[in-house]
N, C-alpha and C positions, 0 to 999 in steps of 0.2 A: 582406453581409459581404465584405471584400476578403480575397480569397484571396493577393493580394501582401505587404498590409501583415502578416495574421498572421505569414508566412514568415518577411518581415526581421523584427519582433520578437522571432521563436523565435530566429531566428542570433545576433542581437546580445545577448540574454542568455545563451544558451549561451559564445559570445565573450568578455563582459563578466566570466563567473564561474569561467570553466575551474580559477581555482588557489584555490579556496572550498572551507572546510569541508564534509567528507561528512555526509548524513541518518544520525543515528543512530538505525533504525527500533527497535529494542530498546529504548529510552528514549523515545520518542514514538509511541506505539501508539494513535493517532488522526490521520487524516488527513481534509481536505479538496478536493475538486479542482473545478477550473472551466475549461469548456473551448469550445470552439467547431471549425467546419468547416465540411462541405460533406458532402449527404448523393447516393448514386448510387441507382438504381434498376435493379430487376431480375426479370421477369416476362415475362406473356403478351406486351407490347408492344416487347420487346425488353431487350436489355442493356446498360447504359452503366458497366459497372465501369471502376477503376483511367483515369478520365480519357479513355475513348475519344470522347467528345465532349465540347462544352464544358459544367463542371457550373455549374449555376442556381438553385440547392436549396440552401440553408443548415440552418445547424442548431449549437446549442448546449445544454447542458448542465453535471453534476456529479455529484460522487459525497462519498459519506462511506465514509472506508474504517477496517477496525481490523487492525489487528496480531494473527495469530493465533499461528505460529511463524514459523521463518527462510523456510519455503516459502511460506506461503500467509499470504494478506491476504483478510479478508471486506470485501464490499462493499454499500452498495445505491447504485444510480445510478438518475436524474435524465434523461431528455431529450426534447428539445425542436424544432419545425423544420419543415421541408415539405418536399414529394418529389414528384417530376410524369415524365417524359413525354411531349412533344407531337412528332408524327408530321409533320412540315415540306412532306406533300404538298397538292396543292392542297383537300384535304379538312381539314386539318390536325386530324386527328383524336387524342386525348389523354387525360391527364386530369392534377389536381393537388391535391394531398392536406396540410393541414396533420396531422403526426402527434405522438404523443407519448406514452414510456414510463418504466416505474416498473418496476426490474428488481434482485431480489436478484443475488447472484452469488459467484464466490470468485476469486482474482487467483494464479496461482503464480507466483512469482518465482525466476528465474536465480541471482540476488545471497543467495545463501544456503548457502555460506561452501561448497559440494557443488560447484557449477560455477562460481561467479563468488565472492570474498568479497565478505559482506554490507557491508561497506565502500565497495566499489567504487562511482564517480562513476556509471557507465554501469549503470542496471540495468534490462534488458528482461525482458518479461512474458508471460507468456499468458494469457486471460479468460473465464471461461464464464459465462452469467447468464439468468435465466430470470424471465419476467413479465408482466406488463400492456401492451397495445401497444391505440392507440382514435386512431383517423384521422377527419378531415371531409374527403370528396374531392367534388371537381368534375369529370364526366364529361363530354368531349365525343367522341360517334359519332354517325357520317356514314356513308351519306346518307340516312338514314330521318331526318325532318323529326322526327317524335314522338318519337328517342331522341336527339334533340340535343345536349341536354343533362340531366344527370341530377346531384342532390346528397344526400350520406346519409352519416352517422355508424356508426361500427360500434366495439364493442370486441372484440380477439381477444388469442390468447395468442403469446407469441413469444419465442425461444431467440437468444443470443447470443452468435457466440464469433470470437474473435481474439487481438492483441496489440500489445504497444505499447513505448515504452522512456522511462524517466524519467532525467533526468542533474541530478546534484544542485548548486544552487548553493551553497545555506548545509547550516548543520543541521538547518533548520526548512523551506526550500522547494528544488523540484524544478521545471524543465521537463518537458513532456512531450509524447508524441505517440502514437496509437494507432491504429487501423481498426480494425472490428469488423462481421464480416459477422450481420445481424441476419434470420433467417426466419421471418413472421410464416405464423401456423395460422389463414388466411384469402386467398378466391382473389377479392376482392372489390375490392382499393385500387385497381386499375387499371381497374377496369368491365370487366373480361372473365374472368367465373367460368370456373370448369372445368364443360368440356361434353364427356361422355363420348363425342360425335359426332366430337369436334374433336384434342380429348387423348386418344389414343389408348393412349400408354404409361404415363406414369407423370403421376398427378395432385401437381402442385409446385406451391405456395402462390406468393403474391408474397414474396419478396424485395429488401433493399435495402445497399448499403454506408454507414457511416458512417467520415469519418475526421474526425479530432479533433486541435487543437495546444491547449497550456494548460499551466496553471501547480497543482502541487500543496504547500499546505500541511501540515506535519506538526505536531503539537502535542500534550499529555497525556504525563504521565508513566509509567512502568512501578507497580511496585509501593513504588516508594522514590521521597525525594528527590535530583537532584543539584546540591550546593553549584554557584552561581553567584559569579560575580566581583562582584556587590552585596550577600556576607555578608560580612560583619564578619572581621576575618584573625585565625584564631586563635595562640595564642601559639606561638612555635616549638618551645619544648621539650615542649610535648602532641603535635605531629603528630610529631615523630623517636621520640620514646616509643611511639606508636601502631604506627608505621610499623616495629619493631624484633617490639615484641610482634606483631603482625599476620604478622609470617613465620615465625613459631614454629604458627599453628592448621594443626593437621595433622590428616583424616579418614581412613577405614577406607576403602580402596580400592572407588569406584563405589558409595559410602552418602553418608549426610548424616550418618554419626554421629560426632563429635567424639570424638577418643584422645583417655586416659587423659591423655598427657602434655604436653598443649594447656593445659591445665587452668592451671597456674601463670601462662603469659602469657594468658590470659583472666581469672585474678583480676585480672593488672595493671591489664589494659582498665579491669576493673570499677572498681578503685582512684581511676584518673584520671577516670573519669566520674564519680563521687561528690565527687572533689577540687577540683573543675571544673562546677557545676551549672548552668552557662549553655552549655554545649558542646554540641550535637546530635552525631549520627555518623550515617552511613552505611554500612552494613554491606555492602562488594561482593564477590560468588560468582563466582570464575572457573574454568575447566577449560581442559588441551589439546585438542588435535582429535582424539583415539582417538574414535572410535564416533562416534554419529551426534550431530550438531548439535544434533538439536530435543531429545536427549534429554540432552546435555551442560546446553542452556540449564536446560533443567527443576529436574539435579543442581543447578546453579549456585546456584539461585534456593534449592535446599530446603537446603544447605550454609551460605545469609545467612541464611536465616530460622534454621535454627538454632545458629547465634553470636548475632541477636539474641534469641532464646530464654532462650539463657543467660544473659546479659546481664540481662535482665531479672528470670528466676530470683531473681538477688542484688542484687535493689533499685534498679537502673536505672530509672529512670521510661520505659514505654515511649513516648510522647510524641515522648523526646529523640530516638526513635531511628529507622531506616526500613532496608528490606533491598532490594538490584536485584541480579538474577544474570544476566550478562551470558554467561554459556556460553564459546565459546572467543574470543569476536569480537577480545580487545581482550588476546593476547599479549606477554610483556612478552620475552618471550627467544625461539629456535627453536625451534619442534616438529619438527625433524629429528632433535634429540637427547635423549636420557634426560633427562639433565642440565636441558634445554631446557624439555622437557615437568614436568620436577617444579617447576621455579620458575611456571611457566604454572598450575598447581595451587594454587590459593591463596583468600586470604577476605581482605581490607582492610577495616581501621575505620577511616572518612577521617572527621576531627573539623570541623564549622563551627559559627560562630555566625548564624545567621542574623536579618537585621534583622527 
């Protein structure tokens, strides 16, 4: 694998999409990624981290990731590769190991509206994951004739943690790049176990670095649909009617329970949806940024669902209808001010027909 060509293709994408829609991870709560590098090694035979010599060792993989809140992303990843070793004296004594793991894990993210908003192009990460790690290495030690060489399989367990930064081009894909110092719980990949003769202080497994460039796809919906530019344009005077009732639904401060006097423009709603039986909606849950994030998102979501609740209550086919609570992501005024924040408080019934 050319460590040149990955480079320039990471830049010139990054280059190519700088003024691209952001990932809206709140709406696409499934991801894929695919990636590639160069793996370093790190053990009784020495250390070759962060490029101190020249790396030789490839290695690729993937992951499937989901959306849990604005912090964290669960993962299971994928990878792939070989890792070596070889000691350049006249003995040139080594070894070289095709390896590969299968590792849950969970991803916290920066971009989570706390340190970075979840909007933001640039979002860096940090990585923990734990799992399956099974090498076939190739041993060579010198100069006993009879341990020449030596070949064997092993499966052990291994822990994994780093971080990385994704920069988003569209609303569906991200570049990306990460390291991840991976320590497997086995003193065997490099043919030189621990020997309480020898290691004296402290018994350390082999270890290796991975680093990673690639591309991550986002895809899957939240809990609702969102109307696309290939539905059908609904008629204007249902979405200014929608749009008028829609800023009358008023809740009971940090509940999901609908005032008394919500009530009348919620009949409207209902009115036009019965008047109108080919219309969908979409029912969106939004909040300010008071209190925390992950538990705004949560309100948001319990706030749609119950407008579509009600909704349905009064003979809406539920079908027509779907709820996404987007928490505070998607501001329509400033949360610096009262004023700001009470318009930020709100529930939309956005009307489509979709093909």
């Amino acid at each position: 694998m050319n460590k040149k060509l990955l480079l320039t293709i990471f830049t010139l994408l990054v280059i190519a999409y700088t003024n691209q829609t952001l990932a809206q991870n709140y709406a696409h709560r499934l991801g894929i990624e695919a990636y590639g590098g160069i793996n370093e090694y790190g053990g009784d035979r020495g250390t070759r981290y962060f490029f101190a010599s020249k790396p030789t060792y490839q290695g690729a993989g993937g992951a499937f990731g989901y959306y849990l809140t604005p912090s964290f992303d669960g993962l299971l990843s994928v990878d792939i590769g070989d890792i070596g070793h070889i000691d350049e004296s006249f003995e040139k004594e080594g070894f070289r190991a095709n390896i590969w793991s299968v590792m849950p894990g969970v991803r916290y993210k920066f971009a989570n509206n706390k340190i970075l908003s979840e909007q933001s192009k640039l979002k860096p990460y940090l990585q923990a994951s734990w799992g399956l790690f099974n090498y076939v290495t190739s041993i060579r030690n010198a100069p006993t004739p009879a341990r020449l060489k030596q070949n064997y399989s092993r499966f052990a367990v291994q822990w994994g943690v780093g971080g990385g930064v994704k920069y988003s081009l569209t609303e569906s894909f991200d570049v990306m790049a990460q390291i991840l110092f991976n320590y497997t719980y086995d003193d065997n990949l490099d043919g030189l176990p621990y020997d309480p003769w020898v290691h004296t202080r402290h018994k350390l497994m082999d270890a290796y670095l991975t680093h990673r460039v690639g591309i991550a796809y986002n895809f899957g919906k939240g809990t609702g649909y969102v109307p696309g530019p290939e539905d059908v344009e609904v008629p204007k005077e249902v979405k200014t009617k929608l749009d008028i009732f829609s800023k009358q639904i008023q809740f009971e401060t940090g509940k999901a329970i609908i005032l008394a006097e919500s009530y009348p423009a919620l009949d409207s709603v209902v009115s036009i949806m019965l008047a109108y039986p080919t219309v969908n909606a979409l029912v969106e849950g939004h909040t300010d940024n008071v209190g925390d994030p992950e538990m705004n998102l949560a309100l948001s979501q319990q706030r749609a669902d119950a407008v579509m609740l009600y909704l349905t209550d009064k003979k809406v086919d539920p079908t027509r209808l779907t709820s996404q609570g987007f928490g505070e992501t998607q501001p329509i005024a400033t949360n610096k001010k009262d004023e700001g924040r009470a318009l930020n408080r709100r529930c939309v019934v956005k009307a489509y027909i979709k093909k």
